[in-house]
C-alpha positions as CSV (number, residue, x, y, z in Angstrom):
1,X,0.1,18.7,-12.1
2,X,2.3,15.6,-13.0
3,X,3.4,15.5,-9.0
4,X,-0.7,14.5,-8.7
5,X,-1.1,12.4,-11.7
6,X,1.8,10.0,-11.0
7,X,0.8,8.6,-7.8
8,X,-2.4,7.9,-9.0
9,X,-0.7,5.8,-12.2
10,X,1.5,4.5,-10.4
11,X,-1.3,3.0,-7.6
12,X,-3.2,1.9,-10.6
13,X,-0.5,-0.3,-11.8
14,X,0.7,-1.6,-9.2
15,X,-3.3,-2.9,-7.8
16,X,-3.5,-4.1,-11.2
17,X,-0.7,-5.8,-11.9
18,X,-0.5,-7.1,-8.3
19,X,-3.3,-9.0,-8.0
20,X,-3.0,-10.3,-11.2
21,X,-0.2,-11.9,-10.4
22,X,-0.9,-13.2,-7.4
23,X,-4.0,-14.8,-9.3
24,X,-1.5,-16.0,-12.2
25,X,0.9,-18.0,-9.8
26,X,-2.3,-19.7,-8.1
27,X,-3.3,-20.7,-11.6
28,X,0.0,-22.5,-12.2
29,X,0.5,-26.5,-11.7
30,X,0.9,-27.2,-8.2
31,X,4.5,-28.0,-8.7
32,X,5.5,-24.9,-9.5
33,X,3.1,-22.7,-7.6
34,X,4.5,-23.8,-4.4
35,X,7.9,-22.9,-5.2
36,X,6.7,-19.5,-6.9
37,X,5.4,-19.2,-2.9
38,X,8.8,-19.9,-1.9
39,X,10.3,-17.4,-4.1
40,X,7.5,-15.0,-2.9
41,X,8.4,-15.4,0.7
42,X,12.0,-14.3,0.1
43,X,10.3,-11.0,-1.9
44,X,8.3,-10.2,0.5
45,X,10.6,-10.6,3.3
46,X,13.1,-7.8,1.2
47,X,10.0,-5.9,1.0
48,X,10.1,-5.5,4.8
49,X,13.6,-4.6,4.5
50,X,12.8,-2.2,2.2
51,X,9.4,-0.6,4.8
52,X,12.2,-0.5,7.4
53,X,15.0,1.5,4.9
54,X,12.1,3.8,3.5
55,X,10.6,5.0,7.2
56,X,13.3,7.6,8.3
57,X,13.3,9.0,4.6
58,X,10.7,11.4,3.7
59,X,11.2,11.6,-0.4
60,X,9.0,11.1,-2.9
61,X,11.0,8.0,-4.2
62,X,10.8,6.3,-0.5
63,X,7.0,7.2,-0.9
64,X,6.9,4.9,-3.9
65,X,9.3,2.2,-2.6
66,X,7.3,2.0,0.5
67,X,4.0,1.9,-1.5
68,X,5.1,-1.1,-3.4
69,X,7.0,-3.0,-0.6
70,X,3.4,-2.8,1.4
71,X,1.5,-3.9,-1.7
72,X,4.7,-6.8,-2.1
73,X,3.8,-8.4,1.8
74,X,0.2,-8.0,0.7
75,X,0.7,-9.9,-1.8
76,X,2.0,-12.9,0.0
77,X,-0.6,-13.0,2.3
78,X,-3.3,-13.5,-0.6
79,X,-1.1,-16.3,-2.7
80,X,-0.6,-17.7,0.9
81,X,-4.3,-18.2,1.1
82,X,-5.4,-18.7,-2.3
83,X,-3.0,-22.0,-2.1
84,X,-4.4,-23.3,1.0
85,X,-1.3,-22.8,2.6
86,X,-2.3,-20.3,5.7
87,X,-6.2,-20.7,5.9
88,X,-7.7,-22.2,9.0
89,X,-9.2,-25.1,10.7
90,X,-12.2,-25.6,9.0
91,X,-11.6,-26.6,5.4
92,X,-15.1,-27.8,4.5
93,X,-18.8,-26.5,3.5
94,X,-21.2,-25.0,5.7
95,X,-24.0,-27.8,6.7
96,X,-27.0,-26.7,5.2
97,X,-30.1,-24.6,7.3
98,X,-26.8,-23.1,9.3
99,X,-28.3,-19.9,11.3
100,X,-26.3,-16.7,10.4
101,X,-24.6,-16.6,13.6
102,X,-23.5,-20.4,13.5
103,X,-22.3,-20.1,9.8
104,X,-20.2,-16.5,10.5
105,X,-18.4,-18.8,13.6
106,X,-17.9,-21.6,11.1
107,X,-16.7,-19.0,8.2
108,X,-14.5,-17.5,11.1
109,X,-12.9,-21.4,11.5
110,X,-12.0,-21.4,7.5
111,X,-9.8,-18.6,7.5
112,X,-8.9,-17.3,11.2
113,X,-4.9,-18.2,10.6
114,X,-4.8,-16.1,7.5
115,X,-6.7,-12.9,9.6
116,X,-4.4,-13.6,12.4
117,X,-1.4,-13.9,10.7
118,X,-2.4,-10.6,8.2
119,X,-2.9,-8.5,11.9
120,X,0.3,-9.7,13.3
121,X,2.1,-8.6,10.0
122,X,0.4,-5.1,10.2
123,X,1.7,-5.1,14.0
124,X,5.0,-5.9,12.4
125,X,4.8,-3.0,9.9
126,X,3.7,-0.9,13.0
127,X,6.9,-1.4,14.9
128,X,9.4,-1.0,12.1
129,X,7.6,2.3,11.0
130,X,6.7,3.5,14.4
131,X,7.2,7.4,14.8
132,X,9.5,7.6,11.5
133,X,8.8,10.5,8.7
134,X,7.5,7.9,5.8
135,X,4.4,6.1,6.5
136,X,3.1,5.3,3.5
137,X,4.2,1.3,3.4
138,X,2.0,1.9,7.3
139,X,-1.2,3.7,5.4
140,X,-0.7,0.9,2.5
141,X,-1.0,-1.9,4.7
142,X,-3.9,-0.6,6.5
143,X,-5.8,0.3,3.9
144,X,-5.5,-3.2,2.5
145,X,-6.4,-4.7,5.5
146,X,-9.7,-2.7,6.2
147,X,-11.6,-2.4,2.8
148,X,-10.4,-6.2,2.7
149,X,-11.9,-7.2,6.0
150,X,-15.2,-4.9,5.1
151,X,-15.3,-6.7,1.6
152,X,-15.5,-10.3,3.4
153,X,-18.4,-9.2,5.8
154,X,-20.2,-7.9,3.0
155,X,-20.3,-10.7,1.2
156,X,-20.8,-12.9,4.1
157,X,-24.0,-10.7,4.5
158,X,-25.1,-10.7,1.1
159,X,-24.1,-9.3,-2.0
160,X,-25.0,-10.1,-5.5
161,X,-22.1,-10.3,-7.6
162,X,-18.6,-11.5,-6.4
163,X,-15.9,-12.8,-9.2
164,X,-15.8,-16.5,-8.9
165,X,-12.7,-16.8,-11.1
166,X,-10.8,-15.1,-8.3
167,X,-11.4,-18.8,-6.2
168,X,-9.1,-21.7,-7.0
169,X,-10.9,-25.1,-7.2
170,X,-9.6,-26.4,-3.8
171,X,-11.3,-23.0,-1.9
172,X,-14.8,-23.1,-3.4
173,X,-16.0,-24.5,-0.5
174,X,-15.8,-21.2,0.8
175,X,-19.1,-20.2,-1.0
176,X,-21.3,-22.3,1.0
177,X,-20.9,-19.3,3.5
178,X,-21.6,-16.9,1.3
179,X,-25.5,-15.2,1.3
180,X,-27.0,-13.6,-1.6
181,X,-28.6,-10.5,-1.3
182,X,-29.3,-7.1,-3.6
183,X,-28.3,-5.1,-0.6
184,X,-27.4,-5.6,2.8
185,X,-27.2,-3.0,5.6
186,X,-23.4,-3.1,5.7
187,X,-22.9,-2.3,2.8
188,X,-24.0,1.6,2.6
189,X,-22.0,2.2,5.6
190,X,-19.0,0.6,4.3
191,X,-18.4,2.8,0.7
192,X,-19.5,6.0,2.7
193,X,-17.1,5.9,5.5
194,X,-14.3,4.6,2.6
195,X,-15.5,7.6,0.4
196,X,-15.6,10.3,3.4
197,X,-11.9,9.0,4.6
198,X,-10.5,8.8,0.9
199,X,-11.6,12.5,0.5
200,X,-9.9,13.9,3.3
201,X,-6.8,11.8,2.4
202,X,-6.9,13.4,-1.7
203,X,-7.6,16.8,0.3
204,X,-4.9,16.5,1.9
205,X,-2.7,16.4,-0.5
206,X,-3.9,19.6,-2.1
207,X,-3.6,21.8,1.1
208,X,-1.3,25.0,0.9
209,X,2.0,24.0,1.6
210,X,2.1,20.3,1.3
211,X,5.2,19.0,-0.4
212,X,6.1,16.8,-3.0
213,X,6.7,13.7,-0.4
214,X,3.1,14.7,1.5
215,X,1.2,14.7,-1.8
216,X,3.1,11.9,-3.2
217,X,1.8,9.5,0.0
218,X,-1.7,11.6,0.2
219,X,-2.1,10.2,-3.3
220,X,-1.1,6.7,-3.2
221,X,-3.5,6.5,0.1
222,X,-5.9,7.9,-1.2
223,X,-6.3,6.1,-5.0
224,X,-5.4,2.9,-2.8
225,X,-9.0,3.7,-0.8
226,X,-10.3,4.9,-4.4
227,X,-9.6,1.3,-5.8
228,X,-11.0,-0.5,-2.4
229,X,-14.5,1.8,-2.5
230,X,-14.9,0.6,-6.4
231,X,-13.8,-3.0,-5.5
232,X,-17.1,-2.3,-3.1
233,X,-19.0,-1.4,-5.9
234,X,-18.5,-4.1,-8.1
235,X,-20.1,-6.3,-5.5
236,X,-23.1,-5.1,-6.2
237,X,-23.1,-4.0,-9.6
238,X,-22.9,-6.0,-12.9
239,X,-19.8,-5.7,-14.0
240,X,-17.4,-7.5,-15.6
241,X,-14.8,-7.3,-13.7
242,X,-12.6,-10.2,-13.8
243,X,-12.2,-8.7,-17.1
244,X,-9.4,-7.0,-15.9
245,X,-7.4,-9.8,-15.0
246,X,-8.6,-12.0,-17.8
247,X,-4.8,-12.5,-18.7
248,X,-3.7,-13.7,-15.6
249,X,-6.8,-16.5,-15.2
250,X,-4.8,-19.0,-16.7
251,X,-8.2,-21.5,-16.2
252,X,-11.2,-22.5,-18.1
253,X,-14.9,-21.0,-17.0
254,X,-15.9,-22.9,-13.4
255,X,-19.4,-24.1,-13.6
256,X,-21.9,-22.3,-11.1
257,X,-20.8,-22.8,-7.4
258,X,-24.1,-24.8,-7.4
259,X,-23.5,-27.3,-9.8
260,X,-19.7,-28.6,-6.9
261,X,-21.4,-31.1,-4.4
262,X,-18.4,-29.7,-2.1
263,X,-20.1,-25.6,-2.2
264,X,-23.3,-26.9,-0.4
265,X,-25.3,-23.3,0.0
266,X,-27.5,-23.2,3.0
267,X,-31.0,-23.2,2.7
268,X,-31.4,-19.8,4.1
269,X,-29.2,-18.3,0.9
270,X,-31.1,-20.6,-1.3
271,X,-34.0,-18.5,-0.8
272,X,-32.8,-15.5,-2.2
273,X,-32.4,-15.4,-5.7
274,X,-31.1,-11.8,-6.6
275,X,-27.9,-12.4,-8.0
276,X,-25.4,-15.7,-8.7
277,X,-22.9,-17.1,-6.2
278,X,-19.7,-16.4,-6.5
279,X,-15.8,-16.3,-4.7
280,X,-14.2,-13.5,-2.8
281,X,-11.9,-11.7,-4.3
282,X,-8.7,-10.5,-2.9
């Protein structure tokens, strides 16, 4: 039993204590937060190492190295954008009465370097891994990068809660491209393909014959899709989640995004008042 309980611990943790890091460095003076990048660049560069070591071994402790070393380049990618360092173009609000189709070209333009440079990492992670027994730091990374990428158009469609703690001062302009919405049509699909592909992955790991590196990696996988399906949820429901990380915000409470002449919302958000406006989350 304890072979399925770790993993699940274990992916806990480290999603926990992971992002609130990342949100703990970005809350330091900007002195120091840059060099904390610095020193993050170096970790995450080992952590690749380490995905490259951990692919042609097939152990339950490689699963675990791998796991972590995924979550580790991950990581850099968020402080990287929560500093302002790899963004985009575009580092201002959305004009207001912006069409939908205008503001998602214009929300592109604010953080296209960051997408591009997150694919060509997961290409990176790709090569090194390619046809080797351990794939888990592969799985990680992927995982990462598609509930993250389905998170950002839901909340570019409309959702009603999103953690604005999560959004350093210099990035709230970002929420001038957000809509607000109870519900949009995204959103449904999104946590039911998440939920049908994180049970097959925990299903997995409970088929005759798996061993302990198969349910080790089915595990990790699968609590990691677990964590991005709830992450989903939490959009929409009123919880409060920053909660969570209440030790690593380091900041006082932000006003509303309203009351920042730099987070101009468009008129077409203004109309709907279901829920506040808030920052994307990780």
């Amino acid at each position: 039993m304890m072979a399925y309980v770790v993993p699940v611990l274990v992916a806990l943790f480290v999603w926990w204590f992971s992002t609130g890091l990342v949100l703990l460095l970005d809350g330091l003076p900007q002195q120091v937060r840059y060099r904390s990048l610095m020193g993050a660049t170096v970790f995450a560069g080992a952590a690749l190492i380490v995905l490259a070591v951990t692919a042609s071994q097939p152990t339950v402790g490689a699963a675990y190295l791998a796991f972590v070393a995924a979550i580790a380049v991950w990581g850099w990618h968020e402080l990287a954008f929560l500093l302002g360092v790899v963004t985009g173009p575009r580092r201002v609000s959305c004009p207001p009465d912006t069409g939908v189709g205008r503001r998602f070209v214009l929300a592109t333009q604010t953080l296209v370097y960051h997408e591009i440079a997150i694919a060509l990492t997961l290409g990176a992670i790709a090569i090194i891994t390619w046809d080797a027994p351990n794939q888990v730091g592969l799985w990680t990374f992927l995982v990462l990068f598609a509930m993250r990428l389905s998170a950002k158009l839901n909340i570019f469609l409309g959702v009603p809660n999103v953690t604005e703690e999560f959004l350093p001062d210099h990035m709230r302009f970002l929420t001038s491209y957000f809509a607000r919405r109870s519900m949009n049509g995204l959103f449904p699909i999104s946590v039911t393909l998440a939920t049908l592909v994180g049970a097959y992955v925990f299903h997995a790991a409970f088929v005759a014959g798996a061993g302990p590196f198969q349910v080790a990696a089915y595990m990790l996988t699968g609590t990691l899709l677990l964590l991005g399906t709830l992450e989903h949820w939490l959009l929409v429901l009123p919880l409060p989640d920053a909660a969570l990380w209440r030790w690593a915000l380091n900041k006082p409470a932000k006003k509303p995004a309203a009351a920042y002449p730099q987070a101009v919302v468009p008129a077409a958000v203004h109309k709907d008042k279901t829920g506040p406006l808030a920052a994307v989350r990780k």
